[in-house]
N, C-alpha and C positions, 0 to 999 in steps of 0.2 A: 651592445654596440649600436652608436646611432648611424643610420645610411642617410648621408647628405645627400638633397637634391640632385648635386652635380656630380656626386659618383653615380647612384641612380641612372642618370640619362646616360653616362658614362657608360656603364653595365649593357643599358639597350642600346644603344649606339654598337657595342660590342655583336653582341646577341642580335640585333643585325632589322628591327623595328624602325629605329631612327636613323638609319641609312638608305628608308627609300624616302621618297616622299611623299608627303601627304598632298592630299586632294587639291586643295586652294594651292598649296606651293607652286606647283608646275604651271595653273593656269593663270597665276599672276604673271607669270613670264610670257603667259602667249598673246598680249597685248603688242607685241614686238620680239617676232623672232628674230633669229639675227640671218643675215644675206647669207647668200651659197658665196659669196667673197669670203665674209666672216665665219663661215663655217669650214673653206679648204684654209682659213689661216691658222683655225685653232686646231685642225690637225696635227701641227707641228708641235704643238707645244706641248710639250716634256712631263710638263708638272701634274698632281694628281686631280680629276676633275670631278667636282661635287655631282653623285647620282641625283640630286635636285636639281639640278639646273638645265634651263632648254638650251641647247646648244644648236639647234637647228637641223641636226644632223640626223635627224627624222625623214627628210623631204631630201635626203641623199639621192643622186639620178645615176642611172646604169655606168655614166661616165664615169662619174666623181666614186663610183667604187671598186673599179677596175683594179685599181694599184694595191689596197689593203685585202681585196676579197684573193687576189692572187698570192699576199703573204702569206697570209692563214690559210691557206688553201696547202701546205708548205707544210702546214703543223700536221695534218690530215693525214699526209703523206709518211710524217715521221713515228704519227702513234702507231698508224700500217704496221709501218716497219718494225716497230718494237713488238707489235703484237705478233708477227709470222715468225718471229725469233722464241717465242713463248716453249712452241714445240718441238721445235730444233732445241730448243738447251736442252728442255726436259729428258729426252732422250741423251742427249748426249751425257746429261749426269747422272744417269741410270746405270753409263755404264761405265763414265773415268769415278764415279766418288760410289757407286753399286749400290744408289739408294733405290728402294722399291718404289713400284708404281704409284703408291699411296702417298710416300714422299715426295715421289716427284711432283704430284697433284699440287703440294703447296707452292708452287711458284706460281700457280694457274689463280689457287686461293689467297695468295699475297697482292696479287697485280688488280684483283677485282676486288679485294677488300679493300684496299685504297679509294677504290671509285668509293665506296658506302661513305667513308669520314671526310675525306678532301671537301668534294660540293656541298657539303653541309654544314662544314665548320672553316675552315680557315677561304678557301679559296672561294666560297662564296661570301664570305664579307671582304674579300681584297677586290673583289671586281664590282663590288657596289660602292667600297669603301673610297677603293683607286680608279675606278676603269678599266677598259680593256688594255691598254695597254702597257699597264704595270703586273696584271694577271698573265696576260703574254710570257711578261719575263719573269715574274715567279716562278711559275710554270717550269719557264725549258732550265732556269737557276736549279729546281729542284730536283730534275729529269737530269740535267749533268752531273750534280753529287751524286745520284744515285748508280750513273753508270757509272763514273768513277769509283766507286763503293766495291767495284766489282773486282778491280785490282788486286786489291788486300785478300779479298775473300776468296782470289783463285791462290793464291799465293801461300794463308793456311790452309788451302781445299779444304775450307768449312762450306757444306751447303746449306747450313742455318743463314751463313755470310751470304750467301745467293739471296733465298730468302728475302732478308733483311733489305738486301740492294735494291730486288724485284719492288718492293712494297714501295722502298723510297721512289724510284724509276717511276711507278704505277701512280702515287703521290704528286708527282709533277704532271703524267699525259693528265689524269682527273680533271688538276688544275685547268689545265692548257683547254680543255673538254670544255669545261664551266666557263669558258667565255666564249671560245670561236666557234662553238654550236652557235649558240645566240649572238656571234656579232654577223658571222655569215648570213642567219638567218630574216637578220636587222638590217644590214646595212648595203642600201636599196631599196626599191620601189617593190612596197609591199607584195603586190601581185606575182613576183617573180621570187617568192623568200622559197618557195618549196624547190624551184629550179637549180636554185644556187645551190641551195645546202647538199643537193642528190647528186652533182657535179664538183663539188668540193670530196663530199665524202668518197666521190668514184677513187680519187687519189687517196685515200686512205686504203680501198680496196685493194690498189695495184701495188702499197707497200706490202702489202700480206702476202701477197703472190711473190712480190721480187723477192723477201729477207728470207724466205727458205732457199730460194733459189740459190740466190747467191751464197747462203751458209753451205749449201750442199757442195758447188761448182767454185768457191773462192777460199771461204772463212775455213771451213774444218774440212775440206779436201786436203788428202794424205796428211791426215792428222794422227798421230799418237794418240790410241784410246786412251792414254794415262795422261793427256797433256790438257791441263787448262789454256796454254798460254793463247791459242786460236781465243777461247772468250774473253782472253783480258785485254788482247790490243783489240778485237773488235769492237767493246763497250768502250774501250779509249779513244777510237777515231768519234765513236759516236756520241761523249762529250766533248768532242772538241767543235764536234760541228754544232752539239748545238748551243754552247757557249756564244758560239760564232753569230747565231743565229739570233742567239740573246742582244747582242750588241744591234746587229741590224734592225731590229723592232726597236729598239730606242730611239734611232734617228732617223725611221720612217714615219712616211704620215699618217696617222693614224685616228679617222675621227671618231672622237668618242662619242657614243650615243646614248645616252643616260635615262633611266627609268623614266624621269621627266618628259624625254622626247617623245618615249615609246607614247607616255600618256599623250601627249600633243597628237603625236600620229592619228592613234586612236579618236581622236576626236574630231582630225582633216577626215576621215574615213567613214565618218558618222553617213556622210550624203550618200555613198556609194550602197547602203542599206546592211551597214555590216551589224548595226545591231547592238553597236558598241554600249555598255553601263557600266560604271565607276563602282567594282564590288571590292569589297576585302577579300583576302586572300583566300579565307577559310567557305566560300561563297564560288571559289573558282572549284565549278564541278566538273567540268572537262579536262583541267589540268590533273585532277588528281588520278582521273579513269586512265589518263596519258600514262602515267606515272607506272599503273599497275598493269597495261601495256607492254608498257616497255621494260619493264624488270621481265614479265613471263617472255616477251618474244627474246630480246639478249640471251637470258639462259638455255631458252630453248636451240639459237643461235650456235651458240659457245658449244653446248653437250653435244650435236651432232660432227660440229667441227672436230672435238676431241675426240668422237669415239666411230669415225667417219673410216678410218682405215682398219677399226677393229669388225666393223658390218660389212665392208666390202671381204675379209678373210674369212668371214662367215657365210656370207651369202655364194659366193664362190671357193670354195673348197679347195687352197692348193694356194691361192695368190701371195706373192713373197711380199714382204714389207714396204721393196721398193717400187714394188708393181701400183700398191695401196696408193702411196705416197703419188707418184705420180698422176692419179686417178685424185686423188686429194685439188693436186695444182690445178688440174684440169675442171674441177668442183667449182674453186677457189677463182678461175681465172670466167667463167659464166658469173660467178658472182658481181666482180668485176662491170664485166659488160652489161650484166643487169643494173646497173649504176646508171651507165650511160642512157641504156635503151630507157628506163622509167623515167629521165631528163628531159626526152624528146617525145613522151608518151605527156608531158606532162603541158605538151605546145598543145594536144587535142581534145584531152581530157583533164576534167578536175582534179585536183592530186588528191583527195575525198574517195574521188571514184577509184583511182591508178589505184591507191589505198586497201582498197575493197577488193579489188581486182586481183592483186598479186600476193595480200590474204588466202583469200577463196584456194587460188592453184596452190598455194604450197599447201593446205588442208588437204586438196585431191592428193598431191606425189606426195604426200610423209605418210598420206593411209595405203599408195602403193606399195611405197618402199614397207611399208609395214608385212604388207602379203604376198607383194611378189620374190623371186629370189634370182641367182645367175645376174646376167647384162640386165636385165629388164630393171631388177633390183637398184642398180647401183646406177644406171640412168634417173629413175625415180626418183632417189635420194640428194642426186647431181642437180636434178631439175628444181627443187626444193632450195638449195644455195643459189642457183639462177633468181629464181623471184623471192628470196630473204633482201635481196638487194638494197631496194628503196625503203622498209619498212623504218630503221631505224630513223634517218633523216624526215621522214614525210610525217610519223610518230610526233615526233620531236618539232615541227614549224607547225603543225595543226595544234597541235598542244598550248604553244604560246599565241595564240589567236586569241584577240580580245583582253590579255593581261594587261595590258598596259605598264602602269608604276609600278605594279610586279612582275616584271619582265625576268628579269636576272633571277630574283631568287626562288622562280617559277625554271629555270630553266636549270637552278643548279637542282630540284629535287629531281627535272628528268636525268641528268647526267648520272644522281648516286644511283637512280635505277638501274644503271649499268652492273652495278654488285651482283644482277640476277646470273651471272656471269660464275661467278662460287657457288651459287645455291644448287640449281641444276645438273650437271656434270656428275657430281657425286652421288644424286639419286638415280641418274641412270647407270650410272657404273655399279651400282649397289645391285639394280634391278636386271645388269647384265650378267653379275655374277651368280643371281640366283637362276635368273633363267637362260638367256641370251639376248645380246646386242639388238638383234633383228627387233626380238618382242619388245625392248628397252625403251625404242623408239614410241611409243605408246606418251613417256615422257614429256618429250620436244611436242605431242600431238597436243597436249592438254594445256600447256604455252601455250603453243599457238591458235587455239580456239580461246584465250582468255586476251588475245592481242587482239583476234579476228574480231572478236565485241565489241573495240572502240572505234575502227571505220562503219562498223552498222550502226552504231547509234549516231557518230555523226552522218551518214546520209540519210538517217530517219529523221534524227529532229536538230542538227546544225546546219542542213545542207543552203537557206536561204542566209545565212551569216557567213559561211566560209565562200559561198561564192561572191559577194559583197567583199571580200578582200583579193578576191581573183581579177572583179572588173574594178577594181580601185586604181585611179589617176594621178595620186600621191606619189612627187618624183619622175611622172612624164608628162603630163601635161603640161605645155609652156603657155604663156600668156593668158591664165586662167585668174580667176578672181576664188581664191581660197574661203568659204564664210563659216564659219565655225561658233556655234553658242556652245559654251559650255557649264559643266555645271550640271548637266541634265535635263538642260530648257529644251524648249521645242523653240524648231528653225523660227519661228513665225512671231516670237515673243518680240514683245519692242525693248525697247533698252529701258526703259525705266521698267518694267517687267521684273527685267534680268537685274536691276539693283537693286529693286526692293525683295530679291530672292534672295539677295548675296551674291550673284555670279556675273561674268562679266559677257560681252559679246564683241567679237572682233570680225575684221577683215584685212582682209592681205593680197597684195598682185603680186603674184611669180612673174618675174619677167622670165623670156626667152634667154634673153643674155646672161640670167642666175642661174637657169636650167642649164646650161652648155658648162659651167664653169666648171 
């Protein structure tokens, strides 16, 4: 069988090579960006927007992101929610369908196997392929059939049919994951991406807190242990809102920021001494250390959350399920607040440092919780969800530092890291079985000393590049004269230099009046 040329490119185009851009592409655009006029017009526009092209929306100003950073901010809030309902069903189908604890595990290992295929296969070529805004609505599109999904399957009270839903449900937050990580993180004046994203993700926090709440206090209060129907109108209000939801990201404005830009960015930011070099993908060594990061810290995340009420019944002798639980919220709700508090740590200190910092203490309270036992125990292990807080998000914007044109597909390997979420859990419950919960803990320890590694290495040897994106002017500075050689040149080449290289050299005035728009 012969392969034509243009299936060929067809095939990589697919596979997801010829949907970023290459090197010369982006900076033939940056001869003429387009105005902060022309940038809040194409906000609007509906249609799907080439990941090559500068759109400008690179040099987005705190203003101009106010209205989308607050949308997506929305979604944060809704994976929250889907995720605090994880353990509430689980239980609750333990005991209307009487599946054992090992069964009920699979909805934990449905919802995080999702994350592993989604960002790497479909939902990471729709958002390079379409933009953020069409992955927006894939996303909550696939996240409403899945709770939909949920009707039928109460209906046969099959918990395969759970299962099945959970995976599809899990399939769409991924989606959702794989872009408004990186548009949050994007969209805005670079210096402030690590703020935004630990202030977005705090509302992801406070759904995990509300959806037990409210399943305990609304949804399955005086519930029939034999009755699904409490889960099938509750996954039914929760397709419809986010149906609903779908529709509003359509005819919101939404600017797109395309690999192209990010490279643009990358190259306004050269002056600030950030260090910036045009590598291939296989050449980003920080992105990948991110990657293996954040799979261990996630996992180690997830297993203590799962097995959080099983250590507090151990370590104090006697404590009733509801007592646990409580003590869970209360875990769950310092989590929370460590969101916020590391947002406002992050006005004083480098988020590099905050990084390192709230590393460090959860390494001290998971090796308390390890030895101590009673209150002292379960304060220790509380304190530990306290500073888990920022890691994920600070992970996650340090990571995409310096990718540039592989912005996206750099940020969908961090999303499938989230899979570390299945791995985890199971080896500690294995190792709680053989010995106990308390010792178990030993598990989340060796996580989080393989997470604790990539804030030491960036303040050992990124620390003069990451701050070069902290005192970066890109997006606030008005009335500045922009000078960017690109290509690789140095500031000081002359233009015939830069032609007889191949590369081009521009300048550009921001006005005040573009900045405000």
């Amino acid at each position: 069988m012969v392969v034509t040329r243009e299936a060929e490119q067809r095939k990589r185009s697919i596979i997801g090579p010829d949907t970023e851009p290459k090197m010369n592409e982006g900076y033939d655009q940056m001869t003429r960006r387009p105005s902060a006029a022309e940038v809040k017009a194409m906000a609007r526009n509906k249609n799907a927007v080439s990941d090559k092209r500068v759109t400008g929306a690179s040099q987005i100003t705190v203003r101009q992101s106010i209205v989308p950073v607050m949308l997506v901010t929305i979604l944060f809030f809704l994976w929250g929610f889907a995720y605090g309902l994880l353990d509430v069903l689980n239980s609750h189908f333990q005991t209307t369908l009487g599946v054992t604890k090992a069964q009920g595990a699979g909805l934990s290992g449905a919802y995080f196997g999702a994350y592993f295929l989604a960002p790497l296969t479909f939902a990471g070529y729709i958002v390079r392929r379409f933009g953020y805004r069409w992955t927006f609505i894939t996303g909550l599109c696939i996240f409403g059939v899945g709770a939909l999904m949920f009707w039928p399957s109460g209906v046969k009270r099959s918990f395969p049919g759970f299962v099945g839903s959970m995976f599809i449900v899990g399939s769409g937050l991924s989606t959702l994951e794989t872009s408004a990580n990186p548009y949050i993180a994007t969209c805005g004046p670079p210096r402030y991406s690590d703020i935004r994203l630990n202030l977005s993700q705090s509302f992801q926090a406070i759904g995990s807190v509300v959806a037990p709440l409210l399943a305990a206090q609304v949804f399955f209060k005086d519930v029939n242990d034999n009755s699904l129907t409490s889960v099938q109108y509750t996954y039914l209000a929760v397709a419809c809102f986010v149906f609903l939801l779908a529709v509003v990201f359509y005819f919101a404005p939404i600017p797109e920021i395309t690999d192209a830009d990010m490279a643009d960015g990358e190259e306004q930011g050269r002056e600030y001494e950030t260090g910036y070099q045009d590598k291939p993908l296989y050449k980003q060594y920080t992105l990948f250390w991110g990657v293996a990061a954040q799979f261990c810290y996630v996992g180690s995340q997830v297993a203590i959350a799962n097995f959080f009420i099983n250590y507090v019944q151990q370590v104090k002798p006697g404590t009733s399920q509801s007592t646990g639980s409580n003590l869970l919220a209360v875990a769950q709700s310092l989590f929370a607040i460590g969101r916020f508090a590391s947002s406002l740590c992050m006005k004083f200190l480098k988020p590099r440092q905050v990084l390192w910092l709230f590393n460090t203490m959860i390494l001290i309270f998971i090796i308390c919780a390890i030895t101590l036992s009673g209150n002292a125990g379960v304060a220790t292990l509380s304190l530990v969800l306290l500073f888990e807080s920022c890691i994920f998000p600070t992970i996650f914007t340090l990571s995409l530092r310096g990718l540039g044109r592989h912005t996206k597909r750099g940020a969908s390997f961090i999303v499938s890291s989230v899979c570390g979420g299945a791995v985890f859990p199971p080896i500690l419950g294995v190792v709680a079985d053989a010995r106990n919960t308390q010792l178990a803990m030993v598990i989340p320890l060796v996580g989080f000393i393989v997470a604790w590694s990539f804030p030491m290495y960036l303040n050992l040897f990124k620390a003069e590049m990451l701050d070069g994106y902290s005192s970066s002017k890109v997006g606030i500075e008005a009335g500045r004269t922009l000078s960017v050689v690109v290509g690789g040149g140095r500031l000081g080449q002359s233009l015939d230099e830069e032609k007889s290289a191949g590369r081009a050299s521009f300048h550009e005035t921001v006005s005040k009046e573009e900045l405000k728009q």
